[in-house]
Backbone as CSV, one residue per row, in Angstrom:
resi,resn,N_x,N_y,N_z,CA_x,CA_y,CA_z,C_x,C_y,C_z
1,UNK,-7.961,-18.211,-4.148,-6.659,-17.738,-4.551,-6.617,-17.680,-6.076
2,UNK,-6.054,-16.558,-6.487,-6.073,-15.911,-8.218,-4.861,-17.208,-8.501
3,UNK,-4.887,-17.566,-10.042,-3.782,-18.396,-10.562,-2.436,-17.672,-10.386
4,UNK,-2.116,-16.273,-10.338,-1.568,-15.342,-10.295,-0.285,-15.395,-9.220
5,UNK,-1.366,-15.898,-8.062,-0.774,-16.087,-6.621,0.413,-16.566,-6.900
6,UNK,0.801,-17.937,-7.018,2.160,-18.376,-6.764,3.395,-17.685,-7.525
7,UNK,2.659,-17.458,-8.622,3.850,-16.648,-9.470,4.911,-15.508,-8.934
8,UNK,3.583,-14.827,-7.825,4.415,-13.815,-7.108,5.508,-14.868,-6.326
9,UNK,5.006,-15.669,-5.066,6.063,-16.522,-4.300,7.405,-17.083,-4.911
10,UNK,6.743,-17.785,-6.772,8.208,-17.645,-7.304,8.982,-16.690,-7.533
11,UNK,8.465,-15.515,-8.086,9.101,-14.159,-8.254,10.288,-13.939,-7.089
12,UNK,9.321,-13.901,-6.122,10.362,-13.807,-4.883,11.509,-14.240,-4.827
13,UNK,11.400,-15.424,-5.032,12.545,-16.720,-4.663,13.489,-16.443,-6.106
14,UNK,13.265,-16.283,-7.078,14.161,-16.149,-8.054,14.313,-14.852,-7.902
15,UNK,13.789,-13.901,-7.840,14.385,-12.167,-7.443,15.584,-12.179,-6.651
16,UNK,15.190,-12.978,-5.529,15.445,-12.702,-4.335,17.091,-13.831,-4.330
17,UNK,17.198,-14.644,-5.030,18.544,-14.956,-5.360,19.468,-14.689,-6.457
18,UNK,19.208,-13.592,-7.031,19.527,-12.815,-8.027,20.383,-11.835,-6.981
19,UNK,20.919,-11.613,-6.192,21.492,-10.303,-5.367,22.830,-10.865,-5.369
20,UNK,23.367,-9.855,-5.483,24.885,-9.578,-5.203,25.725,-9.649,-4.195
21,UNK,26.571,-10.617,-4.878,27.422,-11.348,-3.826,28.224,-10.160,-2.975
22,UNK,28.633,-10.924,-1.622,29.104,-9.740,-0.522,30.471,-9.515,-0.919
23,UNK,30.551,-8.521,-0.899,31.860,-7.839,-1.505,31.477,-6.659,-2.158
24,UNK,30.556,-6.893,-3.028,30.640,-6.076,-4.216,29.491,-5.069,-3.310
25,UNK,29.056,-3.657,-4.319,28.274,-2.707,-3.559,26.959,-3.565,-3.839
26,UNK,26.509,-2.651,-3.005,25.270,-3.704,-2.746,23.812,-3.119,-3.036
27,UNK,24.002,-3.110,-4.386,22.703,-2.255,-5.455,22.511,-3.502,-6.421
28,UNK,21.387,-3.788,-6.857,21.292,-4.801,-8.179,20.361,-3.828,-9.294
29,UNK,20.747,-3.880,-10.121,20.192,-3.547,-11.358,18.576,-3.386,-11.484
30,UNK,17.690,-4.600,-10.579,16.512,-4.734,-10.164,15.975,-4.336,-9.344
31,UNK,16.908,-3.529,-8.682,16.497,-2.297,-7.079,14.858,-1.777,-7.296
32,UNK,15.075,-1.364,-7.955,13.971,-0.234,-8.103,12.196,-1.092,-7.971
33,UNK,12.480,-2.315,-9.075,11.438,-3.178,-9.540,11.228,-4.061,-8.021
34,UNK,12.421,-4.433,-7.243,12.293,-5.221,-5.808,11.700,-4.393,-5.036
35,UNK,11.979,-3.302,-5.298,11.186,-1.990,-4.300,9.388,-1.984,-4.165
36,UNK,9.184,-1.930,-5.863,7.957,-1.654,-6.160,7.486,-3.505,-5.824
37,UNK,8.301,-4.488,-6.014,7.079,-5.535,-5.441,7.590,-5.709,-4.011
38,UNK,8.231,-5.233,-3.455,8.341,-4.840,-1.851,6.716,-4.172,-1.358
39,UNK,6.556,-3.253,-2.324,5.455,-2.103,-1.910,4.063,-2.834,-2.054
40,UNK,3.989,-3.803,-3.334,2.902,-4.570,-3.749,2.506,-5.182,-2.808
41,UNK,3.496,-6.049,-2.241,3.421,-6.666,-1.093,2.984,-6.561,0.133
42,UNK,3.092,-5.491,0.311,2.538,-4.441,1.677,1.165,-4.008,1.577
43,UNK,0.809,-4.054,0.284,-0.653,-3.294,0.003,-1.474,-4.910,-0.577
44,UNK,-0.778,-5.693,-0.526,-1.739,-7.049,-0.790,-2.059,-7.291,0.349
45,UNK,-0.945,-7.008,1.615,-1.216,-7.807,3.015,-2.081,-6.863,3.241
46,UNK,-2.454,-5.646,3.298,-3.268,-5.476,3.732,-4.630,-5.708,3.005
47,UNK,-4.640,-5.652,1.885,-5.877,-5.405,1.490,-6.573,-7.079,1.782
48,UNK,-5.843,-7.741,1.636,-6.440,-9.681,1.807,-6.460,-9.762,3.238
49,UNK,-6.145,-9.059,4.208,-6.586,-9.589,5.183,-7.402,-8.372,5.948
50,UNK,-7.631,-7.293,5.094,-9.211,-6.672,5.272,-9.993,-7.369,4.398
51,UNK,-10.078,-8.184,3.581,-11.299,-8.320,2.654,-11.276,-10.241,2.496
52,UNK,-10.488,-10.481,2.616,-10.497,-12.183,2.127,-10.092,-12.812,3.602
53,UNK,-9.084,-12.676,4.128,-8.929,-14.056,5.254,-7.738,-13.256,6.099
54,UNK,-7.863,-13.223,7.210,-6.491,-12.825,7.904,-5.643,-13.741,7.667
55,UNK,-4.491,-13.367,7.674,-3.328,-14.279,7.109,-2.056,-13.535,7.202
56,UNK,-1.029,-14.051,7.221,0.507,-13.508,7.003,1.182,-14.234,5.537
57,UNK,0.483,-14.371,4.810,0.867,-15.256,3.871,1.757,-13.913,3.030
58,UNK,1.562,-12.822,2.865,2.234,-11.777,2.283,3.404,-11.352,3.071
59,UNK,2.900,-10.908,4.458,3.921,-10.653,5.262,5.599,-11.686,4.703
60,UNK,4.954,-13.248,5.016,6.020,-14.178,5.012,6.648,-14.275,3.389
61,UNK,5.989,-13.890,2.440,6.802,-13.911,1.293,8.036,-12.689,1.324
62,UNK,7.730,-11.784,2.196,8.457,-10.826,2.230,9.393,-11.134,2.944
63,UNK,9.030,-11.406,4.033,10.370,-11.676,4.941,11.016,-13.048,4.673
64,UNK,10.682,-13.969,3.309,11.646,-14.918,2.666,12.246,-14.138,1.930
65,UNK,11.761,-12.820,0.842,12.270,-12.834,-0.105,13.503,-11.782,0.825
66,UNK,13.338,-11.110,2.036,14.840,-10.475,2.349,15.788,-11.822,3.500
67,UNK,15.206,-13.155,3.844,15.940,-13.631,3.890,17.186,-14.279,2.611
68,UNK,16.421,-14.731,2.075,17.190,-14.994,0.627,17.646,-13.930,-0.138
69,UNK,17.459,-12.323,-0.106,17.983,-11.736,-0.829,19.287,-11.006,0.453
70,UNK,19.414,-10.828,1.406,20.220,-10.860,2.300,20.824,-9.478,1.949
71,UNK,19.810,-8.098,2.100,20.199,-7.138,1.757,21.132,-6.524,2.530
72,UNK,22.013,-5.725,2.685,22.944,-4.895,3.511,21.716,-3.665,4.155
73,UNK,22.059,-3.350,5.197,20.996,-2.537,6.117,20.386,-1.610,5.622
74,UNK,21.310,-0.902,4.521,20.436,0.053,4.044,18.974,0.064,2.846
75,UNK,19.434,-1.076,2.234,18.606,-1.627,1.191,17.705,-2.870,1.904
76,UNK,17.941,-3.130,2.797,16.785,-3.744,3.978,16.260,-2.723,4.327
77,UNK,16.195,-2.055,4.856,15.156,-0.682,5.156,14.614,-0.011,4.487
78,UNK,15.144,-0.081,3.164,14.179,0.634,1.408,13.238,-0.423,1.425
79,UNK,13.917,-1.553,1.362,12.429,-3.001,0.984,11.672,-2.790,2.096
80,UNK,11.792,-2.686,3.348,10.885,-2.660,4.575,10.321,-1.800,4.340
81,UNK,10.542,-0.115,4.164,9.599,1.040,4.101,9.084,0.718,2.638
82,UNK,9.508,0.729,1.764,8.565,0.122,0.386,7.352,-0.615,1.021
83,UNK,7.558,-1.753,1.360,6.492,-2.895,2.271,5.265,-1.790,3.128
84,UNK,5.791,-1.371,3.713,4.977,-0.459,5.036,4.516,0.767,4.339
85,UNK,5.216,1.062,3.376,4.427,2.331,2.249,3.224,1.672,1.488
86,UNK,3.350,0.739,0.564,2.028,-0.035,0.717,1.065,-0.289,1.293
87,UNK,1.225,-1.070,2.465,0.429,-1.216,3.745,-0.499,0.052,4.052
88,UNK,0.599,0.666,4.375,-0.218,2.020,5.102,-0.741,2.872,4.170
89,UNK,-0.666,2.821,2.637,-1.399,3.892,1.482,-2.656,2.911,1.643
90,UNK,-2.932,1.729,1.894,-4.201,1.220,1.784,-4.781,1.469,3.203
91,UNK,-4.343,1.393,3.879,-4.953,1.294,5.292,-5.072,2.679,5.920
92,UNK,-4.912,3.950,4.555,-5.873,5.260,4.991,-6.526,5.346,4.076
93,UNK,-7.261,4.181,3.799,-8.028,4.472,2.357,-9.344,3.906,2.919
94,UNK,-9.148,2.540,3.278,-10.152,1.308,3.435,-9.710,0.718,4.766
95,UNK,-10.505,1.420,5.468,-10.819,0.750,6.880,-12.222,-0.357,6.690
96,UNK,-12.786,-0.448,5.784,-13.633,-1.895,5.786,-13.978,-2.251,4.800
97,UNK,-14.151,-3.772,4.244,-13.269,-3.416,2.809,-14.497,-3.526,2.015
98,UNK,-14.216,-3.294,0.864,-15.648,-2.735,-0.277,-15.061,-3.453,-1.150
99,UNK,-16.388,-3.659,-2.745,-15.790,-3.928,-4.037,-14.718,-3.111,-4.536
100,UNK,-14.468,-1.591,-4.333,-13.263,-1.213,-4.895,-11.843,-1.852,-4.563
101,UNK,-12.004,-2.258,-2.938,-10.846,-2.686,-1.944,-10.713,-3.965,-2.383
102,UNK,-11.590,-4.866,-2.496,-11.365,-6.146,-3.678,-10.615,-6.241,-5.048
103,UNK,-11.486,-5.655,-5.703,-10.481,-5.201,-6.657,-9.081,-4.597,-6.931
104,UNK,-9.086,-3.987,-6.083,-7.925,-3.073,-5.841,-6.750,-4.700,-4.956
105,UNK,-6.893,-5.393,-4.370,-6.244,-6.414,-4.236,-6.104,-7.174,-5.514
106,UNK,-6.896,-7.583,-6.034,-6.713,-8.454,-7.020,-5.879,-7.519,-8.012
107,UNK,-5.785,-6.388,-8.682,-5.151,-5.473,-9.623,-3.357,-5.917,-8.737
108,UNK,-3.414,-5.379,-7.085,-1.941,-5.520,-7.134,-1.549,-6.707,-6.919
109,UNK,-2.389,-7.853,-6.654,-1.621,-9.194,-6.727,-1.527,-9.394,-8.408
110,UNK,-1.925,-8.931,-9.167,-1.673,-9.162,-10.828,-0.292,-8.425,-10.787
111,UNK,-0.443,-6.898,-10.403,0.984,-5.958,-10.330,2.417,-7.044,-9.867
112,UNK,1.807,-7.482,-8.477,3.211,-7.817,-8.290,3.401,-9.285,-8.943
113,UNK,2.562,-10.239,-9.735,2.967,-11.357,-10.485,3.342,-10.923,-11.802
114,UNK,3.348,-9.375,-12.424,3.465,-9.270,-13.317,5.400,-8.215,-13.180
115,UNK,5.616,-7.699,-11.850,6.646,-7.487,-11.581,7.917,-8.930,-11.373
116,UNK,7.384,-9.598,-10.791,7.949,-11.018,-10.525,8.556,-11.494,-11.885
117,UNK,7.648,-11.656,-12.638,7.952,-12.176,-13.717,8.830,-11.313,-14.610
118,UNK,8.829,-10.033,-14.689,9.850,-9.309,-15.327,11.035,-9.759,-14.635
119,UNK,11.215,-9.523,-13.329,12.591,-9.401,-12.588,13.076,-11.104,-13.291
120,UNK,12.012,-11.634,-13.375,12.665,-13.141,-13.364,13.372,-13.069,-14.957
121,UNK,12.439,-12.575,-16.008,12.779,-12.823,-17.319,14.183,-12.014,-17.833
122,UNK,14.367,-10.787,-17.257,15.338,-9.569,-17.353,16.136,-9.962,-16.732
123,UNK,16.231,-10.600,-15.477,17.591,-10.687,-14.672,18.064,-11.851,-14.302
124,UNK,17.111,-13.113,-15.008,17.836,-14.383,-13.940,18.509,-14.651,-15.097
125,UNK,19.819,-15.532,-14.718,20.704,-16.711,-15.240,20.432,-17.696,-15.665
């Protein structure tokens, strides 16, 4: 595991309680950036469990970070297809995984610890 790793899991957890209380519309300022490590996310799970270890360890950061971010249905289904747009741009690429497919994991687990950490520095309290 890259040093990198947990940073994303915190990312999550501080992203992911950064959302807007119910009442108000239900867009955060960080939409776009939750999207893209929604997507990271999808293309780490796959690529680490073609090339390093089967696991749900990505899957489950995801489905903490929309328990704790407790999106309204429609912006639950942007983070889900973000997630599954990932997934599936790798998984018509690399059906068995190679040094590029390695790499190419390690680049988006940097992506999404380096998204994490923006959302955290730009938007937390």
């Amino acid at each position: 595991m890259k040093w990198y790793m947990p940073i994303v899991a915190l990312g999550l957890i501080v992203a992911a309680s950064l959302s807007p209380s119910p009442g108000y519309a239900q867009t955060a300022p960080y939409d776009s950036r939750l999207n893209a490590l929604a997507e990271v996310l999808g293309s780490v799970h796959y690529l680490r469990n073609l090339c390093i270890e089967p696991s749900n360890q990505w899957r489950d950061e995801m489905s903490q970070m929309l328990a704790v971010e407790r999106p309204d249905p429609i912006r639950r289904s942007r983070l889900v297809a973000s997630f599954n747009r990932g997934y599936r741009s790798f998984a018509s690429v690399y059906v068995t995984c190679t040094d590029q497919a390695r790499d190419a994991a390690d680049r988006y687990a940097k992506r999404g610890a380096d998204l994490a950490a923006e959302i955290d520095s730009r938007y937390a309290q």
